[in-house]
VEXVEX-617844 format. One line per field, with one value per residue (C-alpha): residue number from 0; chain; x, y, z. Coordinates in steps of 0.25 Angstrom, whole numbers, plus 2048, in hexadecimal, padded with zeros to 3 digits. Example, Ala and Ser with C-alpha at 12.3 -4.5 7.8 and 13.67 -1.06 7.14 Angstrom:
REM VEXVEX-617844
k	c(0 / 1)
c	c(A / A)
X	c(831 / 837)
Y	c(7EE / 7FC)
Z	c(81F / 81D)
REM end
This chain:
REM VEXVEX-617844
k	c(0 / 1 / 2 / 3 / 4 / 5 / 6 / 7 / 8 / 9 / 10 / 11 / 12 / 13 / 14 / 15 / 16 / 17 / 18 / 19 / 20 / 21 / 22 / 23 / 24 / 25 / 26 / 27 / 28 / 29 / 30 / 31 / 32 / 33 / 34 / 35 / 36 / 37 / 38 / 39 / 40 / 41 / 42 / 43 / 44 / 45 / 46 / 47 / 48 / 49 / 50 / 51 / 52 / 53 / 54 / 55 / 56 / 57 / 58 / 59 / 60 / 61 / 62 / 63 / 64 / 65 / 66 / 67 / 68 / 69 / 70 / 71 / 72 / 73 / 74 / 75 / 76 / 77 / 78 / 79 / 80 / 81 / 82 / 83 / 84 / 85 / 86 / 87 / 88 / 89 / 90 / 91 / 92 / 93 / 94 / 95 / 96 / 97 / 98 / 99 / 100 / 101 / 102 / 103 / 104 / 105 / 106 / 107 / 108 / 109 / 110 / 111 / 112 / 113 / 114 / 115 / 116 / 117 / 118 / 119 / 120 / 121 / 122 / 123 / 124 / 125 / 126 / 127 / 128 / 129 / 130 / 131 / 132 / 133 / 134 / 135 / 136 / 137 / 138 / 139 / 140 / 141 / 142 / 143 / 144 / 145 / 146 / 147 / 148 / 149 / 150 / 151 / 152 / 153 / 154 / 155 / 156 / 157 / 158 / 159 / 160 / 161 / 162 / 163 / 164 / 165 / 166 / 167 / 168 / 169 / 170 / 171 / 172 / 173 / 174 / 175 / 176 / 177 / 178 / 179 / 180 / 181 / 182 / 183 / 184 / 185 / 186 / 187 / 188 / 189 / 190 / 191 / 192 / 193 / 194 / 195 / 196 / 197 / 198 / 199 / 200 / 201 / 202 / 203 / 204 / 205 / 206 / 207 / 208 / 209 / 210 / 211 / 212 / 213 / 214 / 215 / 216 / 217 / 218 / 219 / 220 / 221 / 222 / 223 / 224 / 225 / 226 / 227 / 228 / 229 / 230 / 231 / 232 / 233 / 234 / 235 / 236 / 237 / 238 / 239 / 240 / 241 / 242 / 243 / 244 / 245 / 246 / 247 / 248 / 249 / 250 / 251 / 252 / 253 / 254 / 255 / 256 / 257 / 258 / 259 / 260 / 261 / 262 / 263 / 264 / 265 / 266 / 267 / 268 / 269 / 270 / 271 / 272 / 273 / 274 / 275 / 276 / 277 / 278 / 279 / 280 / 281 / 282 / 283 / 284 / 285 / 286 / 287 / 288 / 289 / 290 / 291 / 292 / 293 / 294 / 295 / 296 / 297 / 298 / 299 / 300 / 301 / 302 / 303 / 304 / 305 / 306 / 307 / 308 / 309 / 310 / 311 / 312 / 313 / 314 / 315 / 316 / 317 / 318 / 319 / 320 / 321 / 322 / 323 / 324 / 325 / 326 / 327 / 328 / 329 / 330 / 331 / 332 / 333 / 334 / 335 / 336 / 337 / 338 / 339 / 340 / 341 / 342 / 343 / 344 / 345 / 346 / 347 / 348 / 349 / 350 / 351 / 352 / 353 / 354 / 355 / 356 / 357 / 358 / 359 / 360 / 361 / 362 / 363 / 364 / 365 / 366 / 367 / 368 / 369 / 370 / 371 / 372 / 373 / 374 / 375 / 376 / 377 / 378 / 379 / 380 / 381 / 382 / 383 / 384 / 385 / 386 / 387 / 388 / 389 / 390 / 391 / 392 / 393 / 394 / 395 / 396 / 397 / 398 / 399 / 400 / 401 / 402 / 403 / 404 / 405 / 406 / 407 / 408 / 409 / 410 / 411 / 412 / 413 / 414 / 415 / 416 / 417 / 418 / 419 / 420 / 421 / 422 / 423 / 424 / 425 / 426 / 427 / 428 / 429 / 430 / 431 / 432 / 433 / 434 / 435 / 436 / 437 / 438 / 439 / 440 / 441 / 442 / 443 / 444 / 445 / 446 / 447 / 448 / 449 / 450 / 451 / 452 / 453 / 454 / 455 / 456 / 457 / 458 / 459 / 460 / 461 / 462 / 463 / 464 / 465 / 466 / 467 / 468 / 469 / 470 / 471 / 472 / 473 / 474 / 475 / 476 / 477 / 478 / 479 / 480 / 481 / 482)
c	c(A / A / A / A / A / A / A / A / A / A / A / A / A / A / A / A / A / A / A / A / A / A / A / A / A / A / A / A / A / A / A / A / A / A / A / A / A / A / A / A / A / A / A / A / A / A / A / A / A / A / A / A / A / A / A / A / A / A / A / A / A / A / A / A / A / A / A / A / A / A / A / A / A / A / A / A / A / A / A / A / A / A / A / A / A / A / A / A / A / A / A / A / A / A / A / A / A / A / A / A / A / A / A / A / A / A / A / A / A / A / A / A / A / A / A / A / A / A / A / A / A / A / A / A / A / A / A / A / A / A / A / A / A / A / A / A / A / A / A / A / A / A / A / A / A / A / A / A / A / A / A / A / A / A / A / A / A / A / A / A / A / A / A / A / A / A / A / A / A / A / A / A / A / A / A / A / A / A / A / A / A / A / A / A / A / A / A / A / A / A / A / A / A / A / A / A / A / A / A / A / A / A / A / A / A / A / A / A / A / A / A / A / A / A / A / A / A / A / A / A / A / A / A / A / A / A / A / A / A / A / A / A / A / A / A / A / A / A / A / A / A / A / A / A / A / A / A / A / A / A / A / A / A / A / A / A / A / A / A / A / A / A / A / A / A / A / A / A / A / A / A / A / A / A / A / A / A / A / A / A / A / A / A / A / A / A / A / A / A / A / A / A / A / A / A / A / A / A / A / A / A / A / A / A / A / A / A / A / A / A / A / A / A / A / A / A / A / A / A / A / A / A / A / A / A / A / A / A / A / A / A / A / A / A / A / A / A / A / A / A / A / A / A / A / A / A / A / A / A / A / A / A / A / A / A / A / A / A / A / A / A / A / A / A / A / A / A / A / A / A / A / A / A / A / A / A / A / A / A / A / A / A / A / A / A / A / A / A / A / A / A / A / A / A / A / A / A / A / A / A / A / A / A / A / A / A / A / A / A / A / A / A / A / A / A / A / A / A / A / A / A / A / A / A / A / A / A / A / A / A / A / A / A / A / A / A / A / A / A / A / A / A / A / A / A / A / A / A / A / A / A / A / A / A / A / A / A / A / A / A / A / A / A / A / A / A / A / A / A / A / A / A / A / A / A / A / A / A / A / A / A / A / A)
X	c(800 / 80B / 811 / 806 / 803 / 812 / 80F / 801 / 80B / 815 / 80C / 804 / 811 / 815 / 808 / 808 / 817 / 814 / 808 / 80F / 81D / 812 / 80A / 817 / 81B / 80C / 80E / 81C / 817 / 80B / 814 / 81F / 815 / 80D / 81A / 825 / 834 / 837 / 847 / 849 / 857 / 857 / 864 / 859 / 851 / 845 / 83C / 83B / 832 / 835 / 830 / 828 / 81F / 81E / 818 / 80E / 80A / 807 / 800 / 7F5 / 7E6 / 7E1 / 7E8 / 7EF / 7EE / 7F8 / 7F4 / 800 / 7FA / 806 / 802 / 810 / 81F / 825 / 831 / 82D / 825 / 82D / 830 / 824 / 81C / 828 / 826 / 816 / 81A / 820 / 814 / 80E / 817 / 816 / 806 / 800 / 7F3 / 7F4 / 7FB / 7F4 / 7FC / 7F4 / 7FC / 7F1 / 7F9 / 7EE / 7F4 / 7EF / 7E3 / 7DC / 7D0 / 7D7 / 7E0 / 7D5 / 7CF / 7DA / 7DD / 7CF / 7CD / 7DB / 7D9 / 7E7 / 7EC / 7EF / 7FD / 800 / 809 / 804 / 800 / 7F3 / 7F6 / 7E7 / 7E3 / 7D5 / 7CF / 7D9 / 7E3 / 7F2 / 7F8 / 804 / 80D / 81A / 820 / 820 / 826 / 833 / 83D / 846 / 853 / 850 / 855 / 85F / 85B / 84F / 850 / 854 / 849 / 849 / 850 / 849 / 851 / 847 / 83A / 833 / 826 / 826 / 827 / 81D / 813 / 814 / 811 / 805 / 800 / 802 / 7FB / 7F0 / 7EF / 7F2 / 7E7 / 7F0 / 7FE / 804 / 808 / 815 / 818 / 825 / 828 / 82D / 831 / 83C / 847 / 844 / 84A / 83E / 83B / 839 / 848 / 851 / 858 / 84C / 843 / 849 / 843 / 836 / 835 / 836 / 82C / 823 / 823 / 81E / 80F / 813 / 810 / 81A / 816 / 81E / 817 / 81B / 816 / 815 / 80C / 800 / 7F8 / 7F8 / 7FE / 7F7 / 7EF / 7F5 / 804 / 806 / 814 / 81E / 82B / 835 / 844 / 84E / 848 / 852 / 849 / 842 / 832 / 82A / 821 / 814 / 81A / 81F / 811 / 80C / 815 / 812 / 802 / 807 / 80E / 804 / 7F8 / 801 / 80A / 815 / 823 / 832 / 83B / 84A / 851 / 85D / 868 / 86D / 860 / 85A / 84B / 84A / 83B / 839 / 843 / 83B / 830 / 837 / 83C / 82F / 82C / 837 / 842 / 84E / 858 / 863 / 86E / 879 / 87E / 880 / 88E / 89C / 8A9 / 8B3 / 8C2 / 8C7 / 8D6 / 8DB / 8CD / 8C1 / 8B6 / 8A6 / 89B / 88D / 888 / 882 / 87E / 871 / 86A / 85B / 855 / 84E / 842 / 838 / 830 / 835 / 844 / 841 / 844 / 84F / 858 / 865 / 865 / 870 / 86C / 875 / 871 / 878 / 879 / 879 / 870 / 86C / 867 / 85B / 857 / 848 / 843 / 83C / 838 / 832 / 829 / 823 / 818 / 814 / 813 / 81F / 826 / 834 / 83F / 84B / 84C / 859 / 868 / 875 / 87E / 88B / 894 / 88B / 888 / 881 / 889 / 885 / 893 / 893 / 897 / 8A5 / 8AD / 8BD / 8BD / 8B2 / 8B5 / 8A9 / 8AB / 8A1 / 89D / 898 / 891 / 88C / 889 / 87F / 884 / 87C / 871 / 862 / 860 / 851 / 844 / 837 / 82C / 81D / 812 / 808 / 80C / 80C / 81A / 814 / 818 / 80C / 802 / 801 / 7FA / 7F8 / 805 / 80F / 81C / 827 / 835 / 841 / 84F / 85B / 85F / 85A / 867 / 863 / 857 / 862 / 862 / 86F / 86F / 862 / 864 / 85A / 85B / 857 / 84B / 846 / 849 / 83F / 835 / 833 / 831 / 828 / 81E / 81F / 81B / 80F / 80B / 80F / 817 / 814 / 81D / 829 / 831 / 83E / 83E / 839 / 846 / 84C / 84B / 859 / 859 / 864 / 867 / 872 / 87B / 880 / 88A / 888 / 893 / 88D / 87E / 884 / 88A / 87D / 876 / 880 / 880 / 872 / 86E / 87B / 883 / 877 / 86E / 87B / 87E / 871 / 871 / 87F / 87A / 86F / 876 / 87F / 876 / 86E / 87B / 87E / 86E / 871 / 87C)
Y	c(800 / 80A / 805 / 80A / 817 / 81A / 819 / 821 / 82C / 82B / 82B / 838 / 83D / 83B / 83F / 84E / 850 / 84C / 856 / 862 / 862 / 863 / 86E / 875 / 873 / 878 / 883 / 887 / 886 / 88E / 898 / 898 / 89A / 8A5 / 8AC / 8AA / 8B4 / 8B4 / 8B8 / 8BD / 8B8 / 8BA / 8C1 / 8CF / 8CE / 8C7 / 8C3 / 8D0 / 8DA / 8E8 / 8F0 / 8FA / 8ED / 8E8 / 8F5 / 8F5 / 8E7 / 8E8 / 8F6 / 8ED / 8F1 / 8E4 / 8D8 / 8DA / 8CF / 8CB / 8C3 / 8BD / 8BB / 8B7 / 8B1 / 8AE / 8AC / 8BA / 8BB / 8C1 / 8B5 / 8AF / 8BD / 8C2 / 8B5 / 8B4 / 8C5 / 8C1 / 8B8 / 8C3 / 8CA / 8C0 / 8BD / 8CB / 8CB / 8BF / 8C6 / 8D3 / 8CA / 8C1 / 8BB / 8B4 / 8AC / 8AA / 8A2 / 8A2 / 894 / 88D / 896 / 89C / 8A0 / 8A7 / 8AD / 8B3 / 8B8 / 8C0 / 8C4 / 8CB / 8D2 / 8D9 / 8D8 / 8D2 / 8CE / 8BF / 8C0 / 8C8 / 8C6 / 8CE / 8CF / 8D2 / 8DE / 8E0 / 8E6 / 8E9 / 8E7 / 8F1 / 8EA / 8ED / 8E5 / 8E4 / 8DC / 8D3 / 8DF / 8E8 / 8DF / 8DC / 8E4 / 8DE / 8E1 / 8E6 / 8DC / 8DF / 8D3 / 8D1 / 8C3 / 8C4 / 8C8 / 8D1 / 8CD / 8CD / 8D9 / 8DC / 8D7 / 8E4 / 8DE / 8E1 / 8F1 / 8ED / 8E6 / 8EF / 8FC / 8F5 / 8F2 / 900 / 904 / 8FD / 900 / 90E / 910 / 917 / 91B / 927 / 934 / 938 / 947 / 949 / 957 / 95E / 96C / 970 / 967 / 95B / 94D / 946 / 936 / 934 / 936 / 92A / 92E / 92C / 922 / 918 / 922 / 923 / 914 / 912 / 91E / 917 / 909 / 90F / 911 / 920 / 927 / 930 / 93C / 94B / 956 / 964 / 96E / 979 / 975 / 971 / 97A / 96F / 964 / 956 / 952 / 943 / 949 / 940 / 946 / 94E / 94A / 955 / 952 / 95A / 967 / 96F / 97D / 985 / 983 / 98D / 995 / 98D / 97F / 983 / 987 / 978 / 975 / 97B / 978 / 96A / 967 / 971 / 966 / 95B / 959 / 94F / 953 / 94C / 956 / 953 / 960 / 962 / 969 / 971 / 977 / 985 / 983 / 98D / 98D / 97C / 97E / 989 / 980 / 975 / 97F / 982 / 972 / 974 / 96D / 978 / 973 / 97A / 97E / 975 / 967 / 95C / 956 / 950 / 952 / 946 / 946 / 944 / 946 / 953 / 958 / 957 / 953 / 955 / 94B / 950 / 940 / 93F / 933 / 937 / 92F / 92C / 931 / 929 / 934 / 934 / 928 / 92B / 926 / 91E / 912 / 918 / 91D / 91B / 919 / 922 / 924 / 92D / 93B / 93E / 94D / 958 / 958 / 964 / 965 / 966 / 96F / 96A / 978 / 96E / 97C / 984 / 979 / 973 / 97D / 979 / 96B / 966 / 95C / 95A / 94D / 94C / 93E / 93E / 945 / 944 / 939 / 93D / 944 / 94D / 95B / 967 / 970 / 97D / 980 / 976 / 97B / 972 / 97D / 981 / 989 / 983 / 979 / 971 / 96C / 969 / 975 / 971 / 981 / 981 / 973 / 968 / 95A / 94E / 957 / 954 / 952 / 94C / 950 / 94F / 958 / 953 / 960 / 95D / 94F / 94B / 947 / 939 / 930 / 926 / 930 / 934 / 940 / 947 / 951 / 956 / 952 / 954 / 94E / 956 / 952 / 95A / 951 / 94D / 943 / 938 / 935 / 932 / 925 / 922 / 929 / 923 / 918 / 90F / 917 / 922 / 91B / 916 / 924 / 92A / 921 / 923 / 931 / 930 / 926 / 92F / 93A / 935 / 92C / 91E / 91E / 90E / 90B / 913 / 909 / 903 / 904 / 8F4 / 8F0 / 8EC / 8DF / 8DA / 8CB / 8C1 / 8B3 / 8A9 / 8A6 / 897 / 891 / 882 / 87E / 886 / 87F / 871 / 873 / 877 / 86D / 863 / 869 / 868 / 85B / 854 / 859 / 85E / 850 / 848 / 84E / 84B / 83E / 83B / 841 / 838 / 82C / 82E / 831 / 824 / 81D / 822 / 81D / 80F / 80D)
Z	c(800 / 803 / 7F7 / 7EE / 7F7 / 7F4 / 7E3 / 7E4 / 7EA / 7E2 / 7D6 / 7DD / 7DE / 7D0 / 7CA / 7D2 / 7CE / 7C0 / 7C1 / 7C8 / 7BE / 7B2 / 7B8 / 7BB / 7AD / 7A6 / 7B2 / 7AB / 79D / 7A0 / 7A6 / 79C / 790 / 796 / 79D / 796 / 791 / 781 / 77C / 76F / 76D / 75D / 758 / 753 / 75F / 754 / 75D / 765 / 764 / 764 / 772 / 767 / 763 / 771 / 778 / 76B / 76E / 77D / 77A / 772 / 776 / 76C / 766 / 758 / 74F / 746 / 737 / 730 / 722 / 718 / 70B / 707 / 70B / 712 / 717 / 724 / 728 / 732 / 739 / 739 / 740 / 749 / 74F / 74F / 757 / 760 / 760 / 765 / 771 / 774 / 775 / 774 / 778 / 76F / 762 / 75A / 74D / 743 / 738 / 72A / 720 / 713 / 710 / 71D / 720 / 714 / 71A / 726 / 719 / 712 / 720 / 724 / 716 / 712 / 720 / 71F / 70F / 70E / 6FF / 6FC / 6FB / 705 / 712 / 71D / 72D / 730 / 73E / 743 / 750 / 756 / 747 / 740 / 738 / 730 / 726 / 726 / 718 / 71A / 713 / 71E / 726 / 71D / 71A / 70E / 708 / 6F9 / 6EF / 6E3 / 6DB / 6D4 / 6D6 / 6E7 / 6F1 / 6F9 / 707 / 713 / 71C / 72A / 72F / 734 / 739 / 747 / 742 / 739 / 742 / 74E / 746 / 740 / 74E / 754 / 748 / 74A / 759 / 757 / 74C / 743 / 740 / 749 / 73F / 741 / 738 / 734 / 731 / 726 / 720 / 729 / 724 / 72D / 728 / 722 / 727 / 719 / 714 / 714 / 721 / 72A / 723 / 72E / 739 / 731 / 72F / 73F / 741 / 737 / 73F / 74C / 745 / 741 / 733 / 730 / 727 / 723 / 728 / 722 / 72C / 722 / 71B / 724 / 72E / 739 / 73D / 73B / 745 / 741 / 745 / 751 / 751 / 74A / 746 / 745 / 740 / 73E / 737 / 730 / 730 / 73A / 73A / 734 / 73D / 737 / 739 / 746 / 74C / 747 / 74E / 75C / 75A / 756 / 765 / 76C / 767 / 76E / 762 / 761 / 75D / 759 / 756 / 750 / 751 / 746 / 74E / 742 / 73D / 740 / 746 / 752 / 750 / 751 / 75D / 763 / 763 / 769 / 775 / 778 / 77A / 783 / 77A / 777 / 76B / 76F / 764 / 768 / 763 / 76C / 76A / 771 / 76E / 769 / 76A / 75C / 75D / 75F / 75C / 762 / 75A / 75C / 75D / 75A / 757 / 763 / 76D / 777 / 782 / 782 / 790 / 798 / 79C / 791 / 78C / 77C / 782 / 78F / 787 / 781 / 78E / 78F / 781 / 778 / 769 / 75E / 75B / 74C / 748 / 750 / 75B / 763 / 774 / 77A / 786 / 78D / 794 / 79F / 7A5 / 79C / 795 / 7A3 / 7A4 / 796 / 79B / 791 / 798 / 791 / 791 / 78C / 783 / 77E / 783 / 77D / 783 / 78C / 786 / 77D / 780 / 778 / 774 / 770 / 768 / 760 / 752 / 74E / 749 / 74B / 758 / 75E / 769 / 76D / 77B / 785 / 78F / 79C / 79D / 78F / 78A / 78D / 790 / 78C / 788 / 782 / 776 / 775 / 77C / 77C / 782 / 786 / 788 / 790 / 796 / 7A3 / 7AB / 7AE / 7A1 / 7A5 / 7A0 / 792 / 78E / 781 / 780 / 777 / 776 / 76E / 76D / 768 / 764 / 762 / 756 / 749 / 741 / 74C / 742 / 735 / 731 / 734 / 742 / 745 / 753 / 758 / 765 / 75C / 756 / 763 / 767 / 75B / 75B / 76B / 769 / 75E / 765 / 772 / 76B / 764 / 771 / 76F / 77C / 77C / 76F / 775 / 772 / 76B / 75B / 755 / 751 / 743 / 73F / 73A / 731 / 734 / 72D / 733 / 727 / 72B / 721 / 71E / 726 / 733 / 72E / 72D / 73D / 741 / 73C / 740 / 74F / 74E / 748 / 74D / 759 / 762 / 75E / 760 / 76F / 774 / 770 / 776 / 784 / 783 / 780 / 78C / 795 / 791 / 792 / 7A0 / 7A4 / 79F / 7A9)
REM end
């Protein structure tokens, strides 16, 4: 009898063990699918999106439903399933992704293709968002190489789709496209010319049409004109455009201002003083030993501040500053009992100064002055009217942001910092404080060129060696079992 009592335990025992390891195991899986870390360890950080296209996910009100319909063979294919599928990751409850192949599902095919009104032959995905959709082709999402040979295609170069897909989003969820006004008629560099169509291209993505605006000859700004973009004037404003110009921020206008050192436009400057920006008429610059002589630096290198939400992201981040750049005096004093709050974005990195002699001549020594010149002055800043000090309320203001350069912009000049830099300004200003946020990144291709020896080890390592060593350790370890 005690015999038998002693199995019934032993079995209970055995039974409850067996029970609790696998309920600690479903426990773990459960707890592992629902709570789990993802690395993206890819040489181009693939699998990453950017932290623009993350804070426009998780400030989805309704879910956005993706439609892959591809009737052929494309040569983004394989990307663009892979970064839906890191949509999906990112929001599994805003993120829908829908594959329709036309060859497996017909009558889903023809479906989808006659509410969007899709062709046959075409390769697209479907963006559609509380009943409002985009369509957006296979061809918006490549960029290719341009082929020399009529017989060669071309080459596939980047894969922009998550650029693409993220502004059709924010379109969609913004109801529109953001008007941006470039201005024109005083000289200022146009986005259209070679030098700044990469600027204009990276405007562009963020959901903002870019238009010229010519203030001579209208009476009144648009009431579109979510901002204006001013770089680099060459002439003073005229006393007409200069009056659009004050009713423009005094209705709550929003203003980015590149000032050209070398130009003569007291009245624009004037304008800006009375914001409580003063350009002052100096250059910020170092010198350099060269020698015997010593030589001047006016490339400059200037650090982002930490104080205001356009560059919060970017402290204690430097950037380049090519051409001359001039300072900026904030008049704290004069400007508070207008409610105009001012902050410094940017100032020149140690070692800089503003110097008000500044003209490389024979005669002229330029050397730093502790009575007269400014060390590490500013050189970027913004001002807000009618905004409260407390950054958790937004209110309705004007604001404007002002920089003491303009050759930052060139093409060649232009830095990512720079970027991240302009395109913060530009969505503080027109209130899209949410997508603050670092520029989506380039997508670069890479192959692995293996030769046939290198493939022929590989495949020998990995049909051979690897195989072979298993099989060793397990025949020793059944050999030292038998004895």
């Amino acid at each position: 009898m005690a015999s038998s009592i002693n199995r019934t335990r032993i079995s209970l025992n055995v039974v409850v063990q067996a029970i609790t390891i696998f309920a600690i195991v479903v426990m773990l899986n459960v707890f592992a699918f629902n709570h789990y870390k993802r690395w993206d360890l890819s040489r181009d950080q693939k699998y990453s999106l950017s932290e623009q296209t993350r804070r426009v996910v998780e400030n989805l009100k309704q879910p956005v439903h993706f439609i892959v319909f591809f009737t052929g063979h494309s040569d983004i294919g394989n990307d663009l399933k892979t970064l839906l599928t890191e949509y999906g990751y990112l929001s599994k409850k805003n993120i829908n992704v829908e594959i329709v192949d036309p060859f497996l599902n017909l009558a889903r095919a023809r479906e989808v293709a006659t509410k969007y009104k899709l062709g046959a032959n075409e390769n697209v995905v479907v963006v559609d968002y509380n009943g409002q959709s985009k369509v957006v082709s296979a061809g918006d999402m490549a960029e290719y190489e341009p082929s020399f040979s009529p017989l060669e295609p071309p080459r596939l170069k980047a894969f922009k789709g998550e650029q693409v897909l993220t502004r059709a989003i924010m379109e969609l969820t913004e109801q529109g496209s953001n008007h941006l006004f470039a201005l024109a008629g005083h000289g200022e560099a146009s986005l259209n010319s070679p030098e700044y169509s990469d600027l204009k291209d990276l405007i562009e993505r963020q959901n903002i049409v870019v238009e010229p605006l010519t203030l001579g000859d209208i009476d009144a700004i648009p009431e579109k004109a979510q901002m204006l973009l001013i770089i680099g004037p060459k002439y003073d404003f005229s006393d007409h455009d200069l009056k659009l110009l004050k009713a423009y921020w005094e209705k709550k206008g929003r203003l980015f201002v590149f000032l050209d050192p070398n130009a003569e436009t007291p009245r624009l400057l004037e304008f800006l003083k009375e914001a409580g920006i003063t350009a002052n008429q100096d250059r910020v610059l170092r010198t350099v030993p060269l020698g015997n002589i010593t030589g001047v630096l006016k490339e400059i290198t200037a650090d982002f501040l930490p104080d205001s939400p356009v560059t919060k992201r970017l402290a204690n981040v430097s950037t380049t500053m090519m051409g001359g750049t001039q300072s900026l005096s904030l008049d704290h004093d004069r400007v508070r009992p207008e409610n105009i709050r001012l902050t410094p974005l940017m100032r020149a990195s140690k070692g800089f100064w503003a110097e008000k002699n500044h003209e490389v001549k024979p005669g002229n020594n330029i050397y730093f002055d502790p009575n007269e010149d400014t060390p590490s002055p500013v050189v970027a800043a913004s001002a807000e009217r009618g905004g409260l000090s407390d950054d958790r309320v937004q209110l309705d203001t004007a604001r404007l942001i002002v920089v003491g350069n303009v050759g930052m912009l060139d093409r060649e000049a232009l830095t990512i910092p720079t970027v991240d830099f302009v395109l913060a300004g530009i969505n503080w200003l027109i209130d899209r404080e949410q997508l603050i946020a670092i520029t989506p990144k380039p997508v670069r291709s890479f192959s692995l060129n293996l030769s046939d020896a290198q493939i022929s080890s590989l495949a020998t390592l990995t049909m051979g060696v690897i195989p072979g060593a298993a099989a060793l350790i397990g025949l020793i370890v059944w050999f030292k079992r038998r004895r």
